[in-house]
SEROPA-395073 format. One line per 5 residues: number of its first residue (from 0); their letters; for each residue x, y, z of C-alpha. Coordinates in pm, 1 decimal. Example, Ala and Ser with C-alpha at 12.3 -4.5 7.8 and 13.67 -1.06 7.14 Angstrom:
BEGIN
0 = as = 1230.0:-450.0:780.0; 1367.0:-106.0:714.0 .
END
This chain:
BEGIN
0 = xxxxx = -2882.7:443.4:-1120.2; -2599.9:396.6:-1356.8; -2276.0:590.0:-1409.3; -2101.8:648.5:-1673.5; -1715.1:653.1:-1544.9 .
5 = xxxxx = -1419.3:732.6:-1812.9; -1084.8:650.6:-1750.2; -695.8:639.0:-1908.0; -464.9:306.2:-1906.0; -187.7:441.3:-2010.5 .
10 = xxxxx = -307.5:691.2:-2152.2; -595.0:574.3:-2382.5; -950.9:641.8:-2302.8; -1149.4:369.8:-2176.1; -1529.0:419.2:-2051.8 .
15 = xxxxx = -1783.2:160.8:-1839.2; -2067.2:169.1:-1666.2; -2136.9:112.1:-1288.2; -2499.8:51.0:-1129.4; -2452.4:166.8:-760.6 .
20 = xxxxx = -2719.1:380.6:-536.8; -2497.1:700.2:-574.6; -2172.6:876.0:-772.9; -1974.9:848.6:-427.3; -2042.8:423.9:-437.8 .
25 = xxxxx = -2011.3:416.0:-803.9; -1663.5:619.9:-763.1; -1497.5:448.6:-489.5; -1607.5:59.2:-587.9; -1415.9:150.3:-960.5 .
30 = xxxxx = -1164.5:267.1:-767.7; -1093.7:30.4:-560.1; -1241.5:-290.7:-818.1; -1161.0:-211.6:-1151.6; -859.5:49.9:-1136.8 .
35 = xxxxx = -508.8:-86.2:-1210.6; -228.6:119.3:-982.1; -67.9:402.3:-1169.3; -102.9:299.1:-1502.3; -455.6:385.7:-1479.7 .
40 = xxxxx = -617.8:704.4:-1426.2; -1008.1:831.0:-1338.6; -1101.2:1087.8:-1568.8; -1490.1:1147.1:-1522.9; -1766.6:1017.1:-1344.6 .
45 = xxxxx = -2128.1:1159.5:-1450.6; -2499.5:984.4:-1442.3; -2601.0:763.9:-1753.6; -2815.9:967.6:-2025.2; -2729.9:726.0:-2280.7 .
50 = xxxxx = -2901.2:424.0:-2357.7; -2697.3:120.7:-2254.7; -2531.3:-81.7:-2577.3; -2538.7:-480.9:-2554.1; -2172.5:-602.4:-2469.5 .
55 = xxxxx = -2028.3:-271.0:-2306.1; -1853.7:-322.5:-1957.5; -2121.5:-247.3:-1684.2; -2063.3:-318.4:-1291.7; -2295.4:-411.0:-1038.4 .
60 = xxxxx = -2196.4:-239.5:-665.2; -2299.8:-488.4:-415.9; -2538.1:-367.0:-176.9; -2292.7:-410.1:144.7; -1982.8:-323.3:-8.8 .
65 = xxxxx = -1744.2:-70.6:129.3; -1395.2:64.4:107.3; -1196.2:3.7:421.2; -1049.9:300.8:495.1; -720.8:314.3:831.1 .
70 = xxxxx = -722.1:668.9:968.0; -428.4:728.3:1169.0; -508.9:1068.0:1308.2; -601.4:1134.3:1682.3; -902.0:1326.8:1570.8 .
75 = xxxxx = -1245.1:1183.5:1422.1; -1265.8:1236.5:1075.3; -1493.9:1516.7:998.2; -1846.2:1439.2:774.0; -1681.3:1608.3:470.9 .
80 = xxxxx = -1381.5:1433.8:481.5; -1580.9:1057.4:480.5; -1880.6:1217.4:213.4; -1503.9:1287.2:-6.8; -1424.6:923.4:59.1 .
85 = xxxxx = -1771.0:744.0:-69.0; -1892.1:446.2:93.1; -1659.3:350.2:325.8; -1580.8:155.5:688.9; -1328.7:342.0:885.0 .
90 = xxxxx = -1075.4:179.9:1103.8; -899.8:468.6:1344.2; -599.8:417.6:1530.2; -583.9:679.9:1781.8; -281.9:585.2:1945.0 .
95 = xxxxx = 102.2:688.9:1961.7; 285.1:471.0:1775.7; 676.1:424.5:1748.9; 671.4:322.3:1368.7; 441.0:270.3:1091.2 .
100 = xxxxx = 544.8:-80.3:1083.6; 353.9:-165.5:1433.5; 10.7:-109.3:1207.0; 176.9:-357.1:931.5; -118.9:-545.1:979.6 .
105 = xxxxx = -410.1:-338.9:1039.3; -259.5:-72.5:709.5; -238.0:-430.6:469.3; -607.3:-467.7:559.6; -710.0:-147.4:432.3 .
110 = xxxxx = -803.2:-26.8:40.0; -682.7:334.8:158.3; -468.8:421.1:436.8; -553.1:812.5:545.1; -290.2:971.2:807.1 .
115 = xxxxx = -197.3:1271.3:1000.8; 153.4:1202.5:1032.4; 477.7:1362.9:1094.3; 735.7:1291.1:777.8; 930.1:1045.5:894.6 .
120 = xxxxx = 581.3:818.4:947.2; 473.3:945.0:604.6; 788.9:773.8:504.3; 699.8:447.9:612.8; 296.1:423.8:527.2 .
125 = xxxxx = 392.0:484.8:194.8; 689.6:157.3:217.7; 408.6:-47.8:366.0; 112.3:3.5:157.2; 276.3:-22.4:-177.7 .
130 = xxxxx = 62.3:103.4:-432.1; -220.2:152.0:-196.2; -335.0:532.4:-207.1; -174.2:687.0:139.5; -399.1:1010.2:140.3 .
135 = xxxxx = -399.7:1339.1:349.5; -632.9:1626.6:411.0; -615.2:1948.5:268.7; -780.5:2189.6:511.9; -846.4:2559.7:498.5 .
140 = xxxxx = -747.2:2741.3:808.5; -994.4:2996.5:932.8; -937.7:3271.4:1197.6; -1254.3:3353.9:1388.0; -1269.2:3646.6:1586.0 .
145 = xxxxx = -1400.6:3652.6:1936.1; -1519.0:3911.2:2173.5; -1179.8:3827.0:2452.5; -945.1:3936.8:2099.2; -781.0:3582.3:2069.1 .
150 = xxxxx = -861.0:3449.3:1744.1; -983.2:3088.2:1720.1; -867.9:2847.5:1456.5; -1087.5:2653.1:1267.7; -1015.7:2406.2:968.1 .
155 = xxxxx = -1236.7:2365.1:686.3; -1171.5:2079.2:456.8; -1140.8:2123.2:90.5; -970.7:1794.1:-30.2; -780.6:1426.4:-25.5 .
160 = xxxxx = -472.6:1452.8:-181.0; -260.6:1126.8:-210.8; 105.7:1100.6:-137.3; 321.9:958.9:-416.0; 662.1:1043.2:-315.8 .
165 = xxxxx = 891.1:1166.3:-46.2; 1227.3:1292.5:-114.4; 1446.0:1502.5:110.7; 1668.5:1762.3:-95.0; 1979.2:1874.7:90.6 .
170 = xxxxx = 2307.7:2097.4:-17.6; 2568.6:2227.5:177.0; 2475.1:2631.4:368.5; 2692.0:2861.9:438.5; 2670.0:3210.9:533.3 .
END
């Protein structure tokens, strides 16, 4: 199948083609192959209804190709979360660790590093990978009632969202 995928480097509109066996594959191999760090941006991806014109940019996905994913979370990642992700081979750490730096290695390895991580480790994924995407979950948090009257908490995923920054704000308080 082919996909048409539209994208912005800085800021013009670009479009090419990508022959994969589904959007997810299509999506994550231009991702990963064919998108330049933050000067370029992924605007659309949608099947091909046109006809294809001689000379215009079209990709092949090989057939074992994969994003490797690190998930640093203690949990397994949930069958939403890796359908969200596209073809992908995921690498957990499920481990405490003292710093970010003591995955150096295995984060360097990845295409995307995904974490559940206190601040301070946010901090340093984001040092280490550069400009590759450090992502987190957004999750929906849903109260179901039982028959002893204790709620029980259930998450519901709804998105990645990718960590550009973190900056701590602080100004004198007084009461």
């Amino acid at each position: 199948m082919l996909y048409k995928i539209n994208f912005l480097v800085n800021g013009i509109s670009h479009a090419n083609l990508v022959e994969a066996s589904n959007i997810e594959l299509a999506k994550s191999f231009f991702i990963k192959e064919h998108l330049d760090g933050d000067a370029t941006r992924l605007v659309e991806i949608k099947e091909n209804n046109e006809s294809y014109k001689p000379g215009q940019p079209c990709w092949k996905v090989p057939d074992d190709w994969k994003v490797k994913v690190l998930w640093f979370s203690r949990h397994e990642m949930t069958p939403d979360q890796k359908k969200a992700l596209g073809a992908c081979e995921i690498n957990q750490i499920n481990r405490t660790i003292g710093s970010a730096y003591d995955l150096k290695e295995e984060i360097e390895q990845s295409d995307i590093v995904a974490i559940v991580a206190p601040i301070g480790l946010q901090q340093q994924f984001l040092s280490i990978a550069g400009n590759k995407p450090v992502i987190m979950a957004v999750n929906d948090r849903i109260l179901i009632p039982t028959e002893d009257g204790e709620d029980k908490v259930s998450f519901k995923f709804v998105k990645w969202e990718r960590i550009k920054k973190i900056e701590v704000v602080k100004e004198d308080f007084n009461l």
